[in-house]
Structure formats: C-alpha cells, structure tokens
N, C-alpha and C positions, 0 to 999 in steps of 0.2 A: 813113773810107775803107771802102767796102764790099770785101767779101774773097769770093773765088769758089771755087768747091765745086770740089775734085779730081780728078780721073778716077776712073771707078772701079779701075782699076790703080793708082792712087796712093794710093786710100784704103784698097784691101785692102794695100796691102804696108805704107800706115801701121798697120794693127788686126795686122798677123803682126809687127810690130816691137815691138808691145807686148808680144805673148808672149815674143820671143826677148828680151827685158829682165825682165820680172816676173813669167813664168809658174813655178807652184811644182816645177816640176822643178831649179832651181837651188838650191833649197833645201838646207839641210847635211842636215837628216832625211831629207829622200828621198835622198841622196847616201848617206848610214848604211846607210840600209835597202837600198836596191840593192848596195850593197858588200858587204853579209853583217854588216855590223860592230853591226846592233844588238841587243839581249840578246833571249830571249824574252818577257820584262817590256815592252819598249819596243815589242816588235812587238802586244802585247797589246792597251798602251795605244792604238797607232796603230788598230786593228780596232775598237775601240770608241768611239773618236770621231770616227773618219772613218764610221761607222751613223750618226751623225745624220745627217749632211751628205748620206749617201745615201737614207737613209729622207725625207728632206724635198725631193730634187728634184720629184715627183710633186706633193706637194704646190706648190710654184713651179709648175709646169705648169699643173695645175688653176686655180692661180688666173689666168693667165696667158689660158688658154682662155677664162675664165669675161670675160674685157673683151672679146674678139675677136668682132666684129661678123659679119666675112666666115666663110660654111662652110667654105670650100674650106679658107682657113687653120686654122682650128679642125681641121678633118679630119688636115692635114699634122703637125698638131702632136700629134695625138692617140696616135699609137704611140709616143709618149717616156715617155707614162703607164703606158704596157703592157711598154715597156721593162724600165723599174722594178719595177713591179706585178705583172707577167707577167698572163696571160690562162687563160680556162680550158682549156685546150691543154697551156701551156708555163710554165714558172716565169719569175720575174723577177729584175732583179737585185739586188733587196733579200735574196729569197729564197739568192740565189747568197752575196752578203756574210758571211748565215750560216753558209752552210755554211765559210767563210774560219775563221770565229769561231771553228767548234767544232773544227776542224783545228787551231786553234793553240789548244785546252784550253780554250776560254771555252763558257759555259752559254748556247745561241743566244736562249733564254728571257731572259735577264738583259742580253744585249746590246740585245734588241728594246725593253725597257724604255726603257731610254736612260739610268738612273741610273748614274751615275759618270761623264755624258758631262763633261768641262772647261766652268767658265763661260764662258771664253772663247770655247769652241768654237761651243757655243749659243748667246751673241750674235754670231757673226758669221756664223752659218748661218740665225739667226732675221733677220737685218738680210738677208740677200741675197732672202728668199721676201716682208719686206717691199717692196723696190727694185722686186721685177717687181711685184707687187700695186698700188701708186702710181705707178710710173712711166710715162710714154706707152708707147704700144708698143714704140716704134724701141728707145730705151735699156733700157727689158724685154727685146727680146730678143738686142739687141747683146750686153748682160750673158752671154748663152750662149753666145756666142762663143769663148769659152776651149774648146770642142768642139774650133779646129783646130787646140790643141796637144795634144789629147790620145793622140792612137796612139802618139807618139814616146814618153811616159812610161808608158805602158801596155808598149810593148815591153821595156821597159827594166828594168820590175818582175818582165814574167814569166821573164828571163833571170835577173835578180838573185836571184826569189826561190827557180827552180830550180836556180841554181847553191849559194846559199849555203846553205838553209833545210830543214832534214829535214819540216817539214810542207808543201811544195810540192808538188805533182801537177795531175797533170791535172784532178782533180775540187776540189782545195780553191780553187786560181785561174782556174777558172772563169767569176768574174764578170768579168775582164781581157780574156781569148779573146773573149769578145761583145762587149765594148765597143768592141773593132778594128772590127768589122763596122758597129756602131750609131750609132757617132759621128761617123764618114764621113758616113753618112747625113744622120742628122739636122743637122752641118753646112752641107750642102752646099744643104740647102734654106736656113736660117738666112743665111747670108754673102748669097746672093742677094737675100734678099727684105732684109736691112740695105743693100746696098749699090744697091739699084734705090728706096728710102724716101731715103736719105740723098741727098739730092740740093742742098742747100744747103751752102757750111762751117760752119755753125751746128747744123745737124742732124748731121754729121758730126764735130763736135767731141761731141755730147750723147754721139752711138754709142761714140767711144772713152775717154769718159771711162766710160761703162758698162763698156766689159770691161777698165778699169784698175781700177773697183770692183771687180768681180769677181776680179780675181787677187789684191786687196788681201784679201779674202775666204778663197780657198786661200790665201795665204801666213799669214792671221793663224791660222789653224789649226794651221798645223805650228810657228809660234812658240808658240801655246801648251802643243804636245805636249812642243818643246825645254826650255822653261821646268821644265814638273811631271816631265821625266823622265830628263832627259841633263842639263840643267846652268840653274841650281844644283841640279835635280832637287827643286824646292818643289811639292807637291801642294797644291791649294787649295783651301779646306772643299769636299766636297761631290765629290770627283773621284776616279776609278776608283785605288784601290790594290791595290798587285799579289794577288793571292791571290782578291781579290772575283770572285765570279762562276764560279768556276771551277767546270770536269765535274766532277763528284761521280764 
C-alpha cells in the first residue's frame, strides 16, 4: 500500500516532536547542571568532552560542503564553519569554548588536545561526522536539525549557570550568548530546504530518523559524562580525571 508524504506542517511538527521526546535537554546532567547541583569536578568533565563534540562540528560541515554540488547551497552553508572557526575578524566558537575551560581552571592548551576526552564520547561524536560524510544529503542535513531545540537549552544554561556558578559572566558563557543568534539562523535555512527535499513519506521517514540519530548522539554523551562522574562515577582508561589539566 503506497503511503503519502505529509504536509509540510505535519512533517515539521513530526521533526519538533522528536526533540520535545529525546532532545538532550531532559537529560538528568543537564538538569544537574542548570540547577547548580553539580561539583566543579563534574562541570570540568562536562567542558571537556562536550570540546570534542564542538571542535568537530566544522569538521561535519566541511565534509558536508565537500558532496554539495549546488553553490548557492554550499555558500549558505558556509558561515556554520565560520561560526565555529571564526574568521579573521572575529573569534569563533571553539575559541569562545575556551575561554568557558579556563574560567572553570582547566589548561585551554590541554582541553584543545582532546586527551581525556570519554571513549564514549569520541565514538559518538566520531559516528555523527561519519552519518553526514555517507549519508545523502536530505538525512546529512536533517541530522542538524536538532538546531531548533537549541535556544530553549542555551537559555536555560545561561540562567543556570549565572545563577548557581561563581565562574559564570559575561565573558566565560559567551559561547551560549551567540549561539541564540546563530542557530536561529542556520536553522531556519536547514528545516526549509529538509522540508521542500522531503517530499515523499519515504524521504520523510529517512529525515526523521536522522535527527532521532542525532539526539541519540547528544544523549549518549551525557550518558557517558553520568556514568565516569555522577554515578557509579567509573572513569574509563584513558578519561579526563579530576586534577588533569589544570591552570598551573
């Protein structure tokens, strides 16, 4: 029985159902951390294995660029690189990340490394830059989708972390402030150009199973931060312990 493709009002408010079920804002970690409730060990760990996951969206991008046939979209797509990157202008938000790092007493040298990052974390940040790399476009860039839950958890950190956190300010979450701005953005082209592509329910099932990867993605992240740091609080060869790194 052939099955007929959804509106596009039915297919975006199926991809925003997705986030309001699995996007990692329901997570107990982020729920910690916005509450005030977790140590400065935990908030450490979080800062240096959420660097990978940041340092390598650019990379996703680039390679993402690198299949894209059309200019125009290649062009659209190309400030997400710059985003991160930054430009010779203006810093980026890898650079911004940093500066988060050495606010909360970590060495921005030792973070940029990447050593101590979680196995975990590393293969599921390395599995997401593979997905866009092999995958068609449509579910490449469905996968980024998870962009339009981001402001709501962006807000949520900069209230949390200046409410509960003595290294909070203006200049240490800094990278959170921009990403209000950027993600809007760069959404707002993405949803369109998935939702004018998806035009089958077959191509439409491909999209949202991309951005259910994708939040499987962010959630297995903060499972593995739970795991090595909250409970049973098992570090696993090779994983950032407390002390490592730190400002001299």
């Amino acid at each position: 029985m052939t099955r007929h493709a959804a509106s596009a009002e039915e297919f975006e408010a199926r991809l925003r159902q997705i986030g309001a079920e699995r996007y990692h804002d329901r997570h107990p970690f982020h729920r910690k951390l916005h509450g005030g409730n977790c140590s400065m060990e935990q908030v450490q760990a979080w800062v240096v294995n959420r660097y990978y996951y940041q340092s390598r969206i650019p990379m996703k991008d680039a390679a993402f660029m690198s299949r894209v046939d059309d200019p125009a979209l290649r062009r659209a797509w190309r400030s997400r690189i710059e985003d991160h990157d930054g430009s010779a202008d203006e810093e980026g938000g890898i650079t911004r990340w940093l500066r988060l790092a050495e606010a909360v007493g970590l060495d921005p040298d030792y973070v940029a490394s990447t050593r101590g990052v979680l196995p975990a974390t590393r293969f599921a940040v390395d599995a997401y830059v593979r997905f866009v790399q092999e995958q068609p476009l449509l579910p490449a860039m469905a996968s980024s989708l998870t962009e339009l839950f981001a402001p709501k958890i962006h807000k949520q950190r900069i209230a949390g972390l200046l409410e509960h956190y003595d290294f909070a300010n203006s200049e240490s979450i800094v990278y959170f402030r921009h990403r209000l701005t950027e993600a809007p953005k760069d959404v707002a082209f993405g949803l369109k150009w998935v939702l004018d592509h998806a035009q089958t329910a077959e191509a439409q099932d491909e999209a949202a199973n991309a951005l259910i990867f994708k939040t499987n993605v962010l959630w297995s992240q903060l499972d593995a931060l739970w795991s090595a740091y909250v409970e049973p609080a098992r570090i696993p060869p090779g994983g950032w312990t407390p002390g490592e790194g730190a400002l001299k």
